[in-house]
Structures are given as structure tokens and as C-alpha cells.
N, C-alpha and C positions, 0 to 999 in steps of 0.2 A: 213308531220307529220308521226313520227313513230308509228303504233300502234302492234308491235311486238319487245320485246327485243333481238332475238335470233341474233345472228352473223352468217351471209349465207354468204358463197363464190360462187358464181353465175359466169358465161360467161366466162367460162374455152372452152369450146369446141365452143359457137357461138359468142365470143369475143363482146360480148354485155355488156351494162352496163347495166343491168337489175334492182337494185339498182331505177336507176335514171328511168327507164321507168316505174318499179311499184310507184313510190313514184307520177309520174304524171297520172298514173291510179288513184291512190287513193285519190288526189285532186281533181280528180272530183267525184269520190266518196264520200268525204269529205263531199260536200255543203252542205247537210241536215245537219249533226251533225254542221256545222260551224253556220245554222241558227240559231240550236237550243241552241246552245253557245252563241250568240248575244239576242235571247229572251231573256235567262237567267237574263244575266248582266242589259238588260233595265227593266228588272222584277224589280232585287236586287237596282238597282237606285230608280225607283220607289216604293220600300217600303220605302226604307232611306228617300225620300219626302217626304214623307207620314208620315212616322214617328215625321220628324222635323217640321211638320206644326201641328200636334199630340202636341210635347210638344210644339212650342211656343204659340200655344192658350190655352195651359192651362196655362201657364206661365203668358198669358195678362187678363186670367179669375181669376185667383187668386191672381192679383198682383193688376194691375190696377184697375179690375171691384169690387174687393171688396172692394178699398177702396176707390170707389167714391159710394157702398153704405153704407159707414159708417156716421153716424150723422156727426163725429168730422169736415168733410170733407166741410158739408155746416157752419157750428158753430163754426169758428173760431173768436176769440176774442181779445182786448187789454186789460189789466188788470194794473192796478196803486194802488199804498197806500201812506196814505199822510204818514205813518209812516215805511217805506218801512225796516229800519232793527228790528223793532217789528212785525210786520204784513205780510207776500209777499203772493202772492195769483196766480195759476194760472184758467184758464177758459178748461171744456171738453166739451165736445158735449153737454151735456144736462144743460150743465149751462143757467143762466137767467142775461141777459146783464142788468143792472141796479148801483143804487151808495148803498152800506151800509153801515150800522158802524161796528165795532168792537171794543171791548173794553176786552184785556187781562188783566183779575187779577192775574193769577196763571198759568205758566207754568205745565205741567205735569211730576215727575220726579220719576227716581226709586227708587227701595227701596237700602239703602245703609250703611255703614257700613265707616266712614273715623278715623283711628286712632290716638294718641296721638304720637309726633315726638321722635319714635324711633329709635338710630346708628346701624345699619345693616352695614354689608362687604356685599355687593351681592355676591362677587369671595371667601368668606368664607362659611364654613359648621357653622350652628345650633350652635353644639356642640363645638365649637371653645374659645378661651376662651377671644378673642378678640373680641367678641359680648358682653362681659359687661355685665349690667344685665339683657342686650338681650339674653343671653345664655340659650341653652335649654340645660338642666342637663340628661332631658330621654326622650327613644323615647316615644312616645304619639299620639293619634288622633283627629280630629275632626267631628262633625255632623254636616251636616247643611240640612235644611228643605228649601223649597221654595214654597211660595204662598199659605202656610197654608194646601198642598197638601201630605197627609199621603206619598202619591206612590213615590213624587219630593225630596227623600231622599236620602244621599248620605257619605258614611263615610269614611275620606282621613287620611288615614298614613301617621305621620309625625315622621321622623327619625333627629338624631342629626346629621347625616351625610347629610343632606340635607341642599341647600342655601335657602336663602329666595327668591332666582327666581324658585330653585325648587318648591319649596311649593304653588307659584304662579300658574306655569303649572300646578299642579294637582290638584288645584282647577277650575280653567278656564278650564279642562277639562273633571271636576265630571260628573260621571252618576247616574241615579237611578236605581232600578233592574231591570228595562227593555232596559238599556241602550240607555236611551234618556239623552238628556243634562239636564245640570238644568238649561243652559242660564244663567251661571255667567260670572262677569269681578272683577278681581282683578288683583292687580298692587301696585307695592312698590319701591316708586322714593326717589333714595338716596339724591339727590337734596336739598327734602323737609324734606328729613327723616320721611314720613308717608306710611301706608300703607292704601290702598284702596279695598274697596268690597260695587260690586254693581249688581244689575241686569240689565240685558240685557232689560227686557219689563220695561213701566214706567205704570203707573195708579194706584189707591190705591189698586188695585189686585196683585200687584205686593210685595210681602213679603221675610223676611229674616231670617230665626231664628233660633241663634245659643245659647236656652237657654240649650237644652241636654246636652251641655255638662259643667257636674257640680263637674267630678272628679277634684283633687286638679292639676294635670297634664296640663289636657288640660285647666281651668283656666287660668295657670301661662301660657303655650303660648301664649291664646289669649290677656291676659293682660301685660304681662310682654316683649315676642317677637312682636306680631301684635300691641300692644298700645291699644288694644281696652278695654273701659270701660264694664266690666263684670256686674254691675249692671244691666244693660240694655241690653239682647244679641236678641232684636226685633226688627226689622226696617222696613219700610212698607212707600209705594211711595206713590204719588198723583193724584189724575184728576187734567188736567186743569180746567180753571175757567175762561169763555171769557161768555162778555155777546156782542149777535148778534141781533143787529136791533130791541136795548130793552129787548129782554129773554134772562134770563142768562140761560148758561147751563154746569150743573158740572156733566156731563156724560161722558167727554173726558178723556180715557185712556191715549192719545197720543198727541205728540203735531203736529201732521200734519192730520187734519179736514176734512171734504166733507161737505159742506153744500148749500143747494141751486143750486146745481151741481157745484160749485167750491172746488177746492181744495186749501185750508192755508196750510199756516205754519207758528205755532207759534214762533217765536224766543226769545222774554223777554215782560215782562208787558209792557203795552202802558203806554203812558203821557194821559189819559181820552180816549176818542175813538179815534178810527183810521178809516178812511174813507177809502175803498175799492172800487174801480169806475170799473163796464166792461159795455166794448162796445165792439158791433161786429165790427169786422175786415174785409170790404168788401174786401179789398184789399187779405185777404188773400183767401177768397170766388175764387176770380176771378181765382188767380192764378190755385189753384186748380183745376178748370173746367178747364182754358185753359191748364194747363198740361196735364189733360184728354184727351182732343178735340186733341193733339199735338201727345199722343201713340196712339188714333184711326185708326188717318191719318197715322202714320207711319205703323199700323198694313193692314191699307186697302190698301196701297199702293204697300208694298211687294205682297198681296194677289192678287191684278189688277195685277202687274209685273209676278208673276209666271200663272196665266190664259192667260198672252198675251204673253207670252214669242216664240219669231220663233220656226220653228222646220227645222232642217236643216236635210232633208231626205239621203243627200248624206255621212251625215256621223253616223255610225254604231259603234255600239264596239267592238272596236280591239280584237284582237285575240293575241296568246300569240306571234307567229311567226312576225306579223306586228308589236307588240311592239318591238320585239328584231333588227329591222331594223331602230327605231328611238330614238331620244336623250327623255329625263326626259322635256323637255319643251315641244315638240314636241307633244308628248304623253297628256301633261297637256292640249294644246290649242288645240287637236283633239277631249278628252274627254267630254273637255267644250261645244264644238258645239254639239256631241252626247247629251250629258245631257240636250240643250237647247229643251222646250218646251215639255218636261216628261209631265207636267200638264195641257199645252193648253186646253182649253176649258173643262177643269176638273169638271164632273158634282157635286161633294161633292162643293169643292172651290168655282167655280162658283154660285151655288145653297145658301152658304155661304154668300158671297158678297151679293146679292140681300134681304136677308133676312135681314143682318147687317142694308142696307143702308135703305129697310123699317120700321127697329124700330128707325132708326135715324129719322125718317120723319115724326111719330107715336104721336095720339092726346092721353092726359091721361086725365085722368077723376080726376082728382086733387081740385078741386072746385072753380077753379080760370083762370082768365084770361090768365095767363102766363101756358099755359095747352100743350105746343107743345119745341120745340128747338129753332127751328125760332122765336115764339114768347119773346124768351131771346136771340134773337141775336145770335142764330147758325145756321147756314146752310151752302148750295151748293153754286155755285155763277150761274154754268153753267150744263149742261150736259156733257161736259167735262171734267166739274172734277172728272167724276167716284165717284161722293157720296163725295169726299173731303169737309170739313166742314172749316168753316172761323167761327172767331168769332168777331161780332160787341163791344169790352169791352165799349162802353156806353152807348148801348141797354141791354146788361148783368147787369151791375153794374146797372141801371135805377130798372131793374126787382128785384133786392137782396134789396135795400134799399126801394121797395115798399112792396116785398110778400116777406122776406125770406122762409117762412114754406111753398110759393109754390112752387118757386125754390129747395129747396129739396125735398119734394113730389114727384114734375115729375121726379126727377132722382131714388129717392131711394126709392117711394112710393109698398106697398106689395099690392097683389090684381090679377086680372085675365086678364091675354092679350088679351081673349077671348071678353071680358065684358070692356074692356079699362079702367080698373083700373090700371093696372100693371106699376108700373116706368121703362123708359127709361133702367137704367141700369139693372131690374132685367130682360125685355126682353131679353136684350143683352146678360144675363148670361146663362139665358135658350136655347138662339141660339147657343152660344158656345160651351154648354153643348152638342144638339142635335150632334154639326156638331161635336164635338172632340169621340162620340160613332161613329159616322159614319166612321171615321178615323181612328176607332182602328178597327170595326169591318174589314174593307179595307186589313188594311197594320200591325197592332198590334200596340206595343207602342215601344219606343226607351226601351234597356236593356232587351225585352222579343229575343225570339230564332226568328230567320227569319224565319225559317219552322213552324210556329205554325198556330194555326187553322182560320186565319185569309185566305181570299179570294187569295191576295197575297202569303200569307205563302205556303197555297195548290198548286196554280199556280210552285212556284218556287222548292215544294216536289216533283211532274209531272215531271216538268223539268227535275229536276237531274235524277229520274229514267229513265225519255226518252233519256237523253245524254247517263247512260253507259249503257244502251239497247244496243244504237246506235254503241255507242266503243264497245262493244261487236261484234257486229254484222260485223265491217269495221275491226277489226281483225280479225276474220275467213274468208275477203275475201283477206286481204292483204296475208294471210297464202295461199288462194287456189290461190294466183298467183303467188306467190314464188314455189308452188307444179308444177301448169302449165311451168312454165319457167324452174322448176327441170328438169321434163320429156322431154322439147323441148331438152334441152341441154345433155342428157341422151341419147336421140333417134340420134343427132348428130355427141354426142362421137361415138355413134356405126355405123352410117355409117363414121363417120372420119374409124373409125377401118378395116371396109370392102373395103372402099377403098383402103387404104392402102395397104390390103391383096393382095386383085385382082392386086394393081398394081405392087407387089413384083412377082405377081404368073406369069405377061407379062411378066417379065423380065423389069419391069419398071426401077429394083433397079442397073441392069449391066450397 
């Protein structure tokens, strides 16, 4: 290791390679700086560890654990209608499995505007004279109001130079003066040769009124180019009209419902009522936990594997000079033995695991029989299995079709771990929680700086100052051995020199 860039020319006068004798001085000088170069990198490893077990428990706390404490999770459902393109219906979480009627009188729809079948060119202007007595003679504008809303006002220039697909886009993308939409749709299908305006929302809140405009101009567009009948320039949508399990109810804006915690969707009036059937879905019950119980075990297993991982003492991190004497695989299956057992007996990890497999094990105070894991067919089999969980699906499924409400309790139930109220999975969140502060506090989180105020961070801050101490320090002595070896060979030349003399002055030289 160089730790001087100068170019010396050395062992002119004691034909030494002095080169090669300071560079194995300073390997053994070296060793402390080479240790603390190897700290280092087992440092930098294990924060990266530390990091990535940082984000995949947060990744299984937020992903997993939430959403086996969501209702929808124990409360899946089969839903059926005997009139299935009038009625479809699906089931959420808080729905209530049972059969009911429904009976659509009236669809919900917007307020709308369809004109009388006028010949438009789409690829022609207004002003064109092949638009017939569709022809607009001047320019002109129009107003239009929406939902009876002073502010939902909006007034569109319309030029003779415009198509009638112009005229479309700039109604479809009217504002009002605060530059909100008005939530129009218009459309003009040569097809039909009509022209269409509607709103976007449907319920009888939903309105349309183009009586403003009463100049003789905009008139003759509306009636003459749009086809629209100008006696009437008000138009105003409807609630639906479904009567449920006997009460009618015309409060519906929309035609897609919640009621009972189901969610419809109306599609066209029934033929009399429509029968609506839910029933829980054990099967989808099951599934669900067993998914769970299957990322546990893959989370507690990697976690058992990095606590037990060897530690191979014999092999340390390379150094830059050992890397450059071996190949890119070489180097890979050295590193890997280095990196094995970073977290052996890791007190966070460790600490981790035990807590995990005790709230697996954990009674809850649920008000029911089925008050534990086991008691629905999860558990260990052995002490073997490191906390491993099996699950019995006909002790599970036995438990779902006897207590559904306790089976999700014990998992999702809110309450004090202290006092044994707490569900299973909110313990679990609250251990992950602990252990992933613990982890940050350790080593930081992936994407922060390695040097930051993390236990780790400080460690590997030290470090670097203690290394260029160090190289500080192993260059000023590689310098006073190059000065020492100057002088030897300095004091050399000069007796080379006196010898020479003396031997010139014997008469060495006749």
C-alpha cells in the first residue's frame, strides 16, 4: 500500500531495493489501519441488514397486517339476483348475509337535452352553406346554467367558422368563473343526425337551463343548428325509484346504492321484485387466514434463518489489494461467507421472534370459546418448528360457520394487550411497530445517509475519522523511512566518495 505519491529514486549508492523493503515495513505497519478497514465494511453490511429487515417489516406491517385487520377480510360473501341484468349486487364488510327483495320502478337519470334530427358535415364550418337550414348566418353565443346554481354558469362562443365537433368540445369543456367544470356531455352523431346534452351527475338535483338565452341569434342555433325545441330550454334528471324489503325509497340520486351494507346496481326496472340472496363465503374466510398464516411463516422463517445463520470467523472483508488478486466470482463467494451470520443471535431480531411467536400463542378476551389460534385450528405442531403455524381447514372452517363475529374478534378485535382484550393481529402490529423503532433507532432506515444519528451511523462516522487519522499517521512514517534510507544512502555515497579518494591517493588508480 502506497500511502505517499512522490516518485523517490532510492539505492543508487547501497544498490538496495528500498521501494520493496519500505513497502514490507509498512505492511506491518499497516495491520491496525487494515483492521479498521474491515470493521468498517462489517459495520456498512450491517446497517444494510438492518435496514432491509427495517423495510421488510414494514412492508409485512402494512401490507399483510392491515389487511387481515380489515372487516372485508373476515366478511366475505356470495351474492346472487334472480334478475341479474335488472339488479347485481355486490357484498362489503359490513354487509348482512340474508335473502331480500328489490323492486326497481325508476332508474335514476340526468338531466338532458336530445334534439330534433338535424344534417350537419362534422368536417364542415357553421357557416358553410352546405349545412342547409342548419346554417349559422352569425357568430353567436350561448348560456348554459347547471343545477339551478347561480356560480355553475358558463357562456360559450360560437363562431360560424366552427364545426359542430367544435362546438361540442367547448361545451364538454365549459367552466364557470372559478374554473370548475360544469360536468357536461354533449355529442352529435351523424348517424342519427341528432345532437345530445346531458349531465354528467344523474338525480333530480341534477339540472340544465338554457332559457337565457332569448336573443333571436342564439335561438335560431339552438333551434335551427342544435334541433333543440326552444319552448322548453329546462331539463332536470331523476332519483331512482326502488322499493327494498317493502319501503320504497325515492332519495336515490344514482343508480349504484349501499344499503344494508351491500352495494347494487341498478340497471333497468324489474319485472315485480327481484330477489337478492347473500351468504357468507366460508371458503373465502379461509382462504384469507390461510394466506396470512402462509406470509407469517415466510416472514418468521427468513427471521429464524438470519438469527441462525454460521458465522464463518475465518473469513473477513477484503481489502482493496486482495480483491485485485481474485476473479468477480471469487470475490462474490468470499463476501458471502463474510456477510454469513452479521445477525446471529441478534438481540432486536431475536427479541422479535419471541415476542411474535408469543402473541401467536396469546388468549383474547373476545367473549367466546374460539378465544386463542389453536382454538381455530392454528398452531405449532412441535418445538421445532420455531413458532411455525399449520393450519387444521376443518377446525377453522368448523369455527367460521359456528362464531363468525369471534373468529374476527380474536384477530382484529381493538382493546389492551395488557388486560387481554387486544386481537391477535393488533398485537402483532404493535410488535412490529416496537421492533421496526428499534431498527431504525440501530442502523436508520433504507434512503437515509449511513452516517446519520443512528448507533450504527456514529459507529461507522468514528470509523472513517479513525481510518484517515490512521493514513495520516502511516504516511508520515512511510515519509521518515524513505528520509532514513535517504540519509543511509547519503552517508554511503560519501564514504563510496572517501574511498575512492584514499584509494586514488595510494596509488590505487596506477
Amino acid at each position: 500500500m502506497n500511502y505517499s505519491s512522490i516518485t523517490r529514486l532510492t539505492g543508487f549508492a547501497s544498490g538496495m531495493d528500498t521501494d520493496s523493503i519500505v513497502k514490507k515495513l509498512m505492511n506491518a505497519e499497516s495491520i491496525s489501519l487494515n483492521k479498521l478497514k474491515q470493521n468498517q465494511q462489517k459495520q456498512t453490511w450491517l446497517s444494510d441488514s438492518y435496514r432491509q429487515w427495517n423495510a421488510d417489516l414494514l412492508a409485512f406491517r402494512s401490507n399483510t397486517i392491515l389487511n387481515m385487520s380489515l372487516s372485508k377480510t373476515y366478511n366475505t360473501f356470495d351474492v346472487s339476483s334472480s334478475q341479474e341484468n335488472a339488479v347485481s349486487a355486490t357484498a362489503s364488510g359490513t354487509s348482512l348475509a340474508g335473502t331480500y327483495s328489490v323492486e326497481v320502478k325508476q332508474l335514476a337519470s340526468s338531466a338532458a337535452f336530445t334534439g330534433d334530427k338535424v344534417s350537419l358535415d362534422p368536417t364542415k364550418t357553421l357557416g358553410n352553406s352546405v349545412q342547409g337550414a342548419a346554417q349559422l348566418t352569425a357568430d353567436t353565443s350561448i348560456t348554459i346554467n347547471v343545477n339551478n346554481d347561480p356560480g355553475k354558469t358558463a357562456t360559450i362562443a360560437i363562431k360560424t367558422t366552427d364545426t359542430i365537433n367544435d362546438v361540442v368540445t367547448k361545451i364538454n369543456g365549459a367552466k364557470d368563473s372559478t374554473g370548475k367544470s360544469l360536468g357536461l356531455q354533449a355529442f352529435y352523431d351523424p348517424t342519427l343526425q341528432q345532437f345530445t346534452l346531458k349531465t354528467k351527475e344523474t338525480g333530480a338535483a341534477a339540472k340544465i337551463d338554457l332559457s337565457m338565452n332569448t336573443s333571436a341569434e342564439s335561438q335560431a342555433f339552438l333551434n335551427n343548428t342544435l334541433g333543440l325545441n326552444t319552448t322548453n330550454l329546462v331539463a332536470a334528471g331523476q332519483n331512482a325509484n326502488v322499493i327494498f324489503n317493502g319501503n320504497e325509497i325515492t332519495t336515490l340520486p344514482s343508480n349504484n346504492a349501499t344499503i344494508m351494507g351491500i352495494n347494487f346496481s341498478f340497471k333497468s326496472p324489474t319485472v315485480g321484485a327481484s330477489t337478492v340472496t347473500v351468504s357468507q363465503n366460508t371458503d373465502g374466510v379461509i382462504k384469507n387466514v390461510k394466506d396470512f398464516v402462509d406470509q407469517y411463516n415466510s416472514m418468521l422463517d427468513k427471521m429464524n434463518k438470519s438469527i441462525t445463520d454460521p458465522v464463518y470467523r475465518d473469513y473477513q472483508p477484503l481489502l482493496e489489494e486482495q480483491k485485485g488478486e481474485m476473479s468477480e466470482k471469487q470475490i462474490e463467494m468470499w463476501e458471502e461467507k463474510a456477510k454469513s451470520g452479521l445477525l446471529r443471535s441478534d438481540r432486536i431480531l431475536s427479541g422479535l421472534v419471541t415476542k411474535m411467536r408469543s402473541v401467536m400463542t396469546s388468549i383474547v378476551d373476545n367473549g367466546s370459546s374460539y378465544n386463542s389460534l389453536s382454538s381455530i385450528g392454528i398452531s405449532s405442531r412441535s418445538y421445532q418448528d420455531k413458532g411455525k403455524l399449520y393450519v387444521d381447514e376443518t377446525k377453522l372452517r368448523e369455527a367460521i360457520q359456528a362464531d363468525p363475529d369471534a373468529v374476527e374478534k380474536l384477530f382484529s378485535q381493538l382493546g389492551d394487550a395488557s388486560k387481554g382484550t387486544s386481537g391477535v393481529i393488533n398485537q402483532l402490529s404493535e410488535t412490529l411497530q416496537a421492533g421496526i423503532k428499534e431498527l431504525t433507532n440501530k442502523a436508520g432506515f433504507t434512503g437515509n445517509n449511513q452516517y446519520d444519528q443512528s448507533v450504527i451511523g456514529k459507529l461507522l462516522s468514528n470509523a472513517q475519522t479513525d481510518i484517515a487519522r490512521q493514513t495520516e499517521k502511516l504516511q508520515r512514517k512511510e515519509a521518515q523511512y524513505y528520509r532514513q534510507f535517504a540519509a543511509m544512502e547519503q552517508a554511503m555515497s560519501r564514504f563510496n566518495s572517501q574511498s575512492s579518494w584514499l584509494y586514488q591517493q595510494t596509488g590505487g588508480g596506477m
